[in-house]
N, C-alpha and C positions, 0 to 999 in steps of 0.2 A: 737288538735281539731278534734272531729269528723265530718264524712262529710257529709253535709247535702245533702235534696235532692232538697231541693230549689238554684238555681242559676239564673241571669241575663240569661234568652236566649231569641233569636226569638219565634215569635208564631209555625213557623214552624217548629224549633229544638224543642220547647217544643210538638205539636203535631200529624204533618204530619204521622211522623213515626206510630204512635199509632192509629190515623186513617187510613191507611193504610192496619195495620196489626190486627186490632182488629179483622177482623171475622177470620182467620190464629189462632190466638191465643186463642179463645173462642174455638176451638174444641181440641186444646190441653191441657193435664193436665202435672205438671210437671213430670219431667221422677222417676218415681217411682224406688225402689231398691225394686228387685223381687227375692223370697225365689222358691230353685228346685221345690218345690209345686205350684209355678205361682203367688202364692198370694203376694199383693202388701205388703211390711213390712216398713212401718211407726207408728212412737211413736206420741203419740196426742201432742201436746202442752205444754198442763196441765200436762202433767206426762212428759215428757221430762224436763220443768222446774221447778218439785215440790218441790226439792231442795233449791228454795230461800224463804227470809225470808219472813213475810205476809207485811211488810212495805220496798218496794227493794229500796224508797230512801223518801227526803222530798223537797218539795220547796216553799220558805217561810213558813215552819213550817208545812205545810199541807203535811200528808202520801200519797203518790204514792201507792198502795196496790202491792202486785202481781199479783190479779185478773184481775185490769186497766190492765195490761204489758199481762198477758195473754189474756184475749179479743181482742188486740187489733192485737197480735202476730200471733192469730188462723186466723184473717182474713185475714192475709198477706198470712198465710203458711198452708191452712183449708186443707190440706190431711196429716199435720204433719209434722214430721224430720226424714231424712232416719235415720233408725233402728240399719245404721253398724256406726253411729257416736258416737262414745265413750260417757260417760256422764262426762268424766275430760275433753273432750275437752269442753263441754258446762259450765263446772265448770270455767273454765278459761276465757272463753271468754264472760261472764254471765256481769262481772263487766262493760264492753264494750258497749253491746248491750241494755244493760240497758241505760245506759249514752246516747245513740245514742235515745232510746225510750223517755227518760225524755225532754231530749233535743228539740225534735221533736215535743212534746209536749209543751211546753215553746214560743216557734216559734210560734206555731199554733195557743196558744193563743195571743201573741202580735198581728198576724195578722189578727184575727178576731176582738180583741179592735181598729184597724182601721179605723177598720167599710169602708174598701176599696171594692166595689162595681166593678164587672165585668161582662159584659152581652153577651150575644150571638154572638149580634152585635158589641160591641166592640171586639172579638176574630177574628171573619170575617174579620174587616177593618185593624188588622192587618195583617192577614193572607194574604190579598189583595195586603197589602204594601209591605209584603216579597215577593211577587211573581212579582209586577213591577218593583222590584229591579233585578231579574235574570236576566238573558242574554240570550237571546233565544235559545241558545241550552240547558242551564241547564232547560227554560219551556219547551223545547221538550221532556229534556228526561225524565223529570216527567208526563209530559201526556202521555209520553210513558211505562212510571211503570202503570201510574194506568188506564193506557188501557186494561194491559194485568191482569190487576185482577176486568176488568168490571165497572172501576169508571171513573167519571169524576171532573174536575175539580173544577164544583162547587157543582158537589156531595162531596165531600169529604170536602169542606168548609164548608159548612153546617150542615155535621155531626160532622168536628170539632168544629166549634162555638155550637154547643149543650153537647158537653161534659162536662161531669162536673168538670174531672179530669182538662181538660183543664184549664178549666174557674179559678178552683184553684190554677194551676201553675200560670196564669196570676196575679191573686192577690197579689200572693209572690211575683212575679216581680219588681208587682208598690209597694209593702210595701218595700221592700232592695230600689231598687229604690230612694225613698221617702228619705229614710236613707242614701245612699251613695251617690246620686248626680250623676253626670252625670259626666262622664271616659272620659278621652280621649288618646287615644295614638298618636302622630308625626310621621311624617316620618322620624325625626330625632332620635327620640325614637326606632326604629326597626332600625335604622343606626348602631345606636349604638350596641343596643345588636350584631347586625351582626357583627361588627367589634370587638367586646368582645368576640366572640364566633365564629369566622372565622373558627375552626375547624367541629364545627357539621355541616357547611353546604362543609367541603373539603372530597371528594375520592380521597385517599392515591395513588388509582392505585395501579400497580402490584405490588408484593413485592419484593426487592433485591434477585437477584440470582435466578427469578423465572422465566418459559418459559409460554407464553401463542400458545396454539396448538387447532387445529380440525385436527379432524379425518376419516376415512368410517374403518369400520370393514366388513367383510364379516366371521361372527362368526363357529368355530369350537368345538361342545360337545365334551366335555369330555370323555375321551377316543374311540375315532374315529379312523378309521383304516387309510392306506396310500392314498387309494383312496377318501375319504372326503377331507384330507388335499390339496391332488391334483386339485380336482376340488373349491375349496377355493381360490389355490393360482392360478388355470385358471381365476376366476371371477375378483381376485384384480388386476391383470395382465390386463383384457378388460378394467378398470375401468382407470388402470393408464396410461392407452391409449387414452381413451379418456380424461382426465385430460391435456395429451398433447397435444390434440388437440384445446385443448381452453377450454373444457367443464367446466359449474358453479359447487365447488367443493361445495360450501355449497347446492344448489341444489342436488347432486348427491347422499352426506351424508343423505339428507329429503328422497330421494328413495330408497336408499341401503344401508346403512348403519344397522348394528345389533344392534349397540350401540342405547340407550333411548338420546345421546345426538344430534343423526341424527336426527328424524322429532323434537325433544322438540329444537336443536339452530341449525341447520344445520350443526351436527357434533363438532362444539366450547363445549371442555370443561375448557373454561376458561383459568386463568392462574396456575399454579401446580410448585409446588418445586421439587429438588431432594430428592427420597426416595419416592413420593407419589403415581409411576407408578410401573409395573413389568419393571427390568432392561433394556429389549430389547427395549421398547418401549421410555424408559426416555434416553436413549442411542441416540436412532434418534432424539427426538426431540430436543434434545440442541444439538446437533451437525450441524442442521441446521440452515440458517439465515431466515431472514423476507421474509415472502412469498414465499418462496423454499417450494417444496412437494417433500417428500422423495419417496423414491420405496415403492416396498411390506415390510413389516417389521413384522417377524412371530412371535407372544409370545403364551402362552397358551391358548389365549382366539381364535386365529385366525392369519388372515391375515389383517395388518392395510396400511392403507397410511397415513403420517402425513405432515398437513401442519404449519408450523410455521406462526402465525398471530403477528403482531407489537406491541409490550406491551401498555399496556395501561396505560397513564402518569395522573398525579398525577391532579386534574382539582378543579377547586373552581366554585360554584352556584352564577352565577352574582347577586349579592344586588335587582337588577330589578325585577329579577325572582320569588324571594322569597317577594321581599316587602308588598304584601298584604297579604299573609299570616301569616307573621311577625306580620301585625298589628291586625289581628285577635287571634292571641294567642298570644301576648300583652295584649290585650283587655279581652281577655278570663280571662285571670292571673290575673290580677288588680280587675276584677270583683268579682271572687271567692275571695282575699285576702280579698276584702271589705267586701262582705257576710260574712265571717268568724269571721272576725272584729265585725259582729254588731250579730253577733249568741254570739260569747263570751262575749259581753258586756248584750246582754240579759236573759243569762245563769246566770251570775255574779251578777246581780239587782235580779234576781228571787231568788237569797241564794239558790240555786240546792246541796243539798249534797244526795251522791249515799252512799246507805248503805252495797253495797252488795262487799265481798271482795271475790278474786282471791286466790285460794290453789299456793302453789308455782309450777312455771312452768317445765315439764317433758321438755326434749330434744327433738328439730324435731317438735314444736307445731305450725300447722300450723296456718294459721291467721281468722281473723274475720269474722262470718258469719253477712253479712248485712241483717239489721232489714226491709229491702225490699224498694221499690221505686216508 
């Protein structure tokens, strides 16, 4: 089953985003593929697909043209197909896209004999309702997005309840809707899967036979004379002085350290096997136990101090944690099954036969270009 672009969502999944980003996106074109001469090089449409036949499928006995498929394609993609796209990959994946166009079509018109009606106002009030449901930091930090791009709150309502696009996705809503009934997911329903699937929510922890360490380097180029190396091994020498002294070694890595894993973890690179360090350095670090910091320790990169940090044990995501998310991609899943359910039962009343057949497939074919969203 191909995938459609109608799904069960909020008014806000379905258009927050888009209003939002809609002036962001009106000044940009898609990223063109550009020839040494600067000029954009895109194939139109029509010549990119002139290769299919004049009838690319039927439903209910009625011809689908290729012109329908191209018209409707050029408004998806109106600067074309980049140029370095082979024409066997389109050859291949023609029979697809088609299917995905026919399809989409079939929907569109079920959903229009519903004669389902969606107004301004009705995308408003729900918009309204997704947002008395947040939690006050999630309204903050949206008024805090679309602070910093000049909107407000019920600016942005307002121009979503006048969207058209919107208004359309809402319609497909309440038509699956209408069809599917109304979902629900348990709390014993995400129990379950959690207890079915206890591994996607466990970290294994460290792995057998492996050391977890941080470090400070106080780094040496590559072929450096005696007196570099000396004043390298005077700095980690201060450093593991004051380490004696009590000083925070993860602090001291954020300061001094050469290593990117100094200011990025405070020197923690994690945990590492044997074999995965230069010898000197894998040398001190498992020879030490937990929370011991070794001396100076020279390899070619420099002068290191290493501390041995306490592995880190194998942990499970308490049921709690996860349980509403659970039930939201539950919900998610069940929903999309259903739409899909009632896409192929619409597909199948409509007698949809695709006419357009696939050359046999070369090796390495990547996958499908979506007919857009």
């Amino acid at each position: 089953m191909k995938k459609m672009k109608y799904v069960a969502m909020s008014a806000l999944a379905l258009g927050m985003g888009v209003a939002l980003n809609a002036a962001d996106e009106a000044k940009q074109s898609p990223v063109p593929v550009v020839n040494p001469a600067g000029q954009q090089s895109m194939i139109p449409v029509a010549k990119a697909f002139d290769f299919l036949p004049d009838t690319i499928a039927t439903v209910g006995g009625k011809a689908i043209t290729k012109k329908e498929f191209i018209d409707e394609f050029s408004k998806r993609m109106p600067q074309g197909i980049p140029a370095q796209m082979p024409i066997e990959m389109l050859k291949m994946q023609a029979p697809q896209i088609v299917d995905q166009f026919v399809t989409q079509q079939v929907v569109d018109k079920a959903i229009a004999d519903a004669k389902i009606t969606v107004t301004p106002a009705d995308v408003a009030a729900e918009i309204k309702k997704e947002l008395a449901a947040m939690t006050p930091e999630q309204r903050a930090q949206l008024e805090q997005a679309m602070k910093m791009q000049g909107k407000t709150v019920d600016g942005v309502i307002k121009e979503m309840s006048e969207n058209k696009e919107i208004q359309a996705q809402m319609t497909a809503q309440k038509f699956f809707e209408s069809k599917i009934g109304k979902i629900q997911v348990t709390e014993a329903d995400a129990q379950k899967f959690y207890n079915e699937n206890i591994k996607m929510f466990t970290d294994p922890g460290d792995p057998a036979g492996s050391v977890r360490a941080s470090h400070i380097l106080i780094q040496v180029p590559e072929g450096s004379d005696e007196a570099v190396w000396n004043k390298a091994k005077a700095e980690i020498e201060a450093i593991a002085a004051e380490l004696k002294k009590g000083a925070d070694f993860g602090k001291l890595a954020a300061e001094k350290s050469a290593c990117p894993s100094g200011k990025q973890a405070n020197g923690s690179l994690g945990a590492f096997t044997k074999g995965q360090m230069v010898p000197e350095f894998e040398q001190a670090a498992f020879a030490l136990k937990d929370g011991e910091i070794s001396g100076p320790v020279k390899t070619q990169y420099g002068y290191h101090i290493i501390k041995r940090e306490a592995a880190k044990k194998s942990t499970v995501v308490p049921f709690a944690e996860v349980k509403n998310d659970l039930i939201q991609h539950l919900l998610n899943t069940k929903r999309a099954e259903a739409v899909n359910k009632v896409v192929s039962e619409l597909v199948k009343a409509a007698d949809v036969k695709i006419l357009v057949k696939a050359p046999a497939a070369p090796a390495g074919m990547p996958g499908v270009i979506p007919m857009g969203q």
